[in-house]
C-alpha positions in Angstrom: 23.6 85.1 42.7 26.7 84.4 44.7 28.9 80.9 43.9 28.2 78.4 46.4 31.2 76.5 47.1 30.8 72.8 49.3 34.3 72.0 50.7 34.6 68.5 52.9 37.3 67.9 55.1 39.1 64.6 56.5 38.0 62.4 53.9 34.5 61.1 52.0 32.4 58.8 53.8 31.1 54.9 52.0 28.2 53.0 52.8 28.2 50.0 53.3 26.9 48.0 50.6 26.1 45.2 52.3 23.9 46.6 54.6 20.7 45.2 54.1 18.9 48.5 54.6 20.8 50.4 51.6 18.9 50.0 48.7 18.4 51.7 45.4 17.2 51.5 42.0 19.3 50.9 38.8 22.6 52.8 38.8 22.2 56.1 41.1 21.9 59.3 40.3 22.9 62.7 42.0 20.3 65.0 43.7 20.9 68.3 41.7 19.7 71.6 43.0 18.1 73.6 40.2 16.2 77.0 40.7 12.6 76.2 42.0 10.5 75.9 39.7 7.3 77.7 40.9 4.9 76.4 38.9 5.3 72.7 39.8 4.4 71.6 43.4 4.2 67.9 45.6 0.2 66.9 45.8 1.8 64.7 48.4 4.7 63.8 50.3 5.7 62.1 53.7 7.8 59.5 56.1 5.9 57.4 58.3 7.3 55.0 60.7 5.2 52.5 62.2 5.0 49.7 64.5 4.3 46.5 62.1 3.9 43.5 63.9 5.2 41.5 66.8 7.7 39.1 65.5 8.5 36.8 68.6 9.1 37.6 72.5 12.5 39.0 71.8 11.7 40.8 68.5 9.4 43.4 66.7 8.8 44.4 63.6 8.8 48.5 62.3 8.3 49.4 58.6 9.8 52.7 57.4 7.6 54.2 54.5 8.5 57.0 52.2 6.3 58.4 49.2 5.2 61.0 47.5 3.7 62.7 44.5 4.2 65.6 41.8 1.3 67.2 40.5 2.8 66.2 36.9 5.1 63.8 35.9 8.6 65.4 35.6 12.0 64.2 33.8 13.3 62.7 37.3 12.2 62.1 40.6 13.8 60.9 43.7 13.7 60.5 47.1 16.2 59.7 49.4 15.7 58.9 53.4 18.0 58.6 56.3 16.7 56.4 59.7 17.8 56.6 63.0 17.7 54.6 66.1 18.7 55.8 69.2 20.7 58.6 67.6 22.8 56.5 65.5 22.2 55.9 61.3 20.7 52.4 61.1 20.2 52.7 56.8 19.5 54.7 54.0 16.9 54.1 51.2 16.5 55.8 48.3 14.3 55.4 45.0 14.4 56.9 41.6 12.1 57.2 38.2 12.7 59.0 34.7 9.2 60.8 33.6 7.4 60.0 37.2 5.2 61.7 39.4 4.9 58.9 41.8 7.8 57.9 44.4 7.2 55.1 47.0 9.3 52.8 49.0 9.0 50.9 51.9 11.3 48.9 54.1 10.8 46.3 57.4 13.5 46.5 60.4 13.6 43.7 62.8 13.8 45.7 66.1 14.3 44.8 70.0 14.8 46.5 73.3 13.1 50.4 73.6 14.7 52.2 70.5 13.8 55.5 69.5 13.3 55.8 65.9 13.9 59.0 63.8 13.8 59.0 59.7 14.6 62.4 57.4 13.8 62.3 53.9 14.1 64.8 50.9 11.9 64.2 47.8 13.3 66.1 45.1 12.6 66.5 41.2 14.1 67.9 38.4 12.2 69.3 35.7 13.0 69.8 32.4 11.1 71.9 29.4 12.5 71.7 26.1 14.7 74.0 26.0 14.1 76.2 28.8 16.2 76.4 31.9 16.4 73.2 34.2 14.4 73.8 37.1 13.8 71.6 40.5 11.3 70.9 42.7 12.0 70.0 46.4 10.1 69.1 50.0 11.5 67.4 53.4 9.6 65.2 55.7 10.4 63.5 59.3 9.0 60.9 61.7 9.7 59.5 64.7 8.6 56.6 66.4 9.0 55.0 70.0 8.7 51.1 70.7 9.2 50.3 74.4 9.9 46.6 74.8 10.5 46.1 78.4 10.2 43.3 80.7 8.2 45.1 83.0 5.9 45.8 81.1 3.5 45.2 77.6 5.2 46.0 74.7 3.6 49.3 73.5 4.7 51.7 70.3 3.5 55.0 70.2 4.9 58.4 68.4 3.0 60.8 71.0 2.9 59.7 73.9 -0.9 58.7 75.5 -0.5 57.7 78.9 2.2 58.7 81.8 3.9 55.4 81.8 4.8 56.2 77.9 5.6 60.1 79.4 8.0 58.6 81.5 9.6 56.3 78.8 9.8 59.3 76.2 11.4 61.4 78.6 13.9 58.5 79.8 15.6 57.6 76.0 15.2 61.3 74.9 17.6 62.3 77.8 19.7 59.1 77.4 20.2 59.9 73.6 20.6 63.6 73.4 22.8 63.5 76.2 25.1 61.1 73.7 24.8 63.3 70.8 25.8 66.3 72.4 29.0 65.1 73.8 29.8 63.9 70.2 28.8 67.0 68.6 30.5 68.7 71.4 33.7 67.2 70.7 33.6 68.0 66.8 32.6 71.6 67.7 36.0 71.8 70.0 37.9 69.6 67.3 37.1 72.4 65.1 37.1 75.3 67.1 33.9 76.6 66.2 32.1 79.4 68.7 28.9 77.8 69.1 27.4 80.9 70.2 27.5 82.5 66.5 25.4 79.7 65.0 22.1 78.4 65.1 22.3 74.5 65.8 20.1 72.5 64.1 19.9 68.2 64.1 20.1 66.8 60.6 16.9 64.9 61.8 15.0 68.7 61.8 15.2 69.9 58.5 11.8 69.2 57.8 10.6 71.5 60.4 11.8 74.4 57.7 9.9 73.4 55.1 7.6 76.5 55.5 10.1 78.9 57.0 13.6 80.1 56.2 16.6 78.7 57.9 17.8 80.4 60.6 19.6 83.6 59.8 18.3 83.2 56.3 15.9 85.0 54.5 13.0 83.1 52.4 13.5 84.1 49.2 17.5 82.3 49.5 16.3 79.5 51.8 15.2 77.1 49.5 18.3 77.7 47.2 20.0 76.8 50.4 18.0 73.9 50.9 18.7 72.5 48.1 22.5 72.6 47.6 22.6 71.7 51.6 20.9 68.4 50.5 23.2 68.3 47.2 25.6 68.1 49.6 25.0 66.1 51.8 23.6 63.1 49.2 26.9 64.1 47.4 29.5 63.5 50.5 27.4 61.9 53.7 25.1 59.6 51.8 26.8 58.1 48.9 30.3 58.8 49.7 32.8 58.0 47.1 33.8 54.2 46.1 37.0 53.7 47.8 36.5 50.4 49.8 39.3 51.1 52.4 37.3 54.3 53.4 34.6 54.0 56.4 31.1 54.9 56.4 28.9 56.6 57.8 26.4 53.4 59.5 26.1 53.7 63.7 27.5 57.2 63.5 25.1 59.6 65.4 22.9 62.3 63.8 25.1 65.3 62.1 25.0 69.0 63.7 24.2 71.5 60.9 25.1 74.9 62.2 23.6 78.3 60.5 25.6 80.9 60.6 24.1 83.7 63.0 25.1 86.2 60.3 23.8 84.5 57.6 26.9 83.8 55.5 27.3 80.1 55.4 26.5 76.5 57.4 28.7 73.5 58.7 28.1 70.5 59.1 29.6 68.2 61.9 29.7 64.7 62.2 31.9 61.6 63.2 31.9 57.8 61.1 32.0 54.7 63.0 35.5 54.7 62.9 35.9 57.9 65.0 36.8 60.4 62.3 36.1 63.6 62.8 34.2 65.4 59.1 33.4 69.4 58.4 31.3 70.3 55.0 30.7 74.0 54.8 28.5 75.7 53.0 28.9 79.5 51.7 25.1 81.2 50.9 
């Protein structure tokens, strides 16, 4: 098996710690990737965003859920999720147990005005067996919700929409936002002089659409080895950052561009912090 090297560029990113929607559990631990281990499996795992409850005339409430469950209890679990309105990172929450099967966490967002919302998570376990090799267990999952709150009309949540009203609305903040995100990724693509046309572009918020088929330009026997160290690094360098408090992070920054490499040699990831600076983490297979 080839050496896979993660190299990040322009600096770490920080969370904020004071942002009320970063949370964790007791000091944090790292998401390692480990070979699968092919005899342990999720009975269950998901994200769910929902509509909660009306808070006032000017505010609404959305709860972001994320769970799910090993068919055994192994030596660690943990799950880590990302949420998105509008494009931009709006928190990050992530749980961990020693000797669990079971991972759940929710969280409630005051929201107003129509906001897209998008959440990513990756539920990951390590397993260990005596002796034996460590091994790991691993599964993404997405949602999406939208909440219109116009003056024109009821306030109305849906994730599908039902009627041709909510049609309309969909179509209206999906152009708005993508036509943001592309100009930013745009720009990092230029910054770096990447050619575009030999990769694959994929949205961070996506990656649980290949949760039952290889990456692109990857076969499936490496594409859960990928996977993994992809999420590695990204927990490693995008999530927690490192602790220096003069350095930004990574909250209102919009959703990162993960580009697969046509010829299936290696990925980048592109994004920009708050603060306007530009990041590249590559990834050789």
């Amino acid at each position: 098996m080839k050496k896979v090297w993660i190299y990040w560029v322009l600096g770490l990113l920080t969370l904020a710690v004071a942002l009320a929607l970063f949370t964790q559990t007791g000091e944090q631990p790292v998401i390692k990737y480990f070979p699968i281990d092919q005899s342990e499996t999720f009975e269950s795992f998901g994200t769910a965003l929902d509509y909660d409850a009306e808070e006032d005339e000017d505010e609404y409430k959305v709860s972001w859920k994320v769970a799910s469950k090993s068919e055994n209890p192994v030596y660690l679990r943990q799950d880590v999720s990302l949420l998105y309105v509008n494009g931009r990172l709006k928190g990050v929450v992530s749980k961990w147990k020693e000797n669990a099967d079971v991972i759940e966490k929710e969280t409630s967002l005051h929201g107003e005005d129509s906001q897209k919302y998008q959440a990513v998570s990756f539920h990951h376990g390590e397993v260990h067996e005596g002796e034996n090799e460590i091994k790991s267990m691993q599964a993404t999952s997405k949602d999406e919700l939208y909440v219109i709150d116009s003056p024109h009309s009821l306030r109305t949540a849906f994730k599908q929409p039902g009627t041709e009203e909510e049609k309309e609305w969909k179509q209206r903040l999906d152009h708005s936002i993508q036509q943001q995100i592309e100009a930013q990724w745009q720009e990092l693509i230029t910054h770096y002089q990447i050619p575009r046309d030999k990769y694959t572009a994929v949205a961070l918020t996506e990656l649980a659409d290949y949760n039952n088929k290889p990456f692109p330009g990857t076969n499936e026997a490496d594409s859960e080895r990928i996977k993994g160290q992809l999420w590695e690094g990204l927990y490693k360098n995008y999530v927690l950052g490192i602790s220096d408090t003069k350095s930004s992070h990574p909250i209102q920054s919009y959703i990162p561009l993960i580009l697969f490499d046509k010829n299936g040699k290696h990925l980048i990831v592109l994004y920009e912090d708050d603060t306007g600076k530009k990041h590249q983490l590559i990834q050789y297979y």
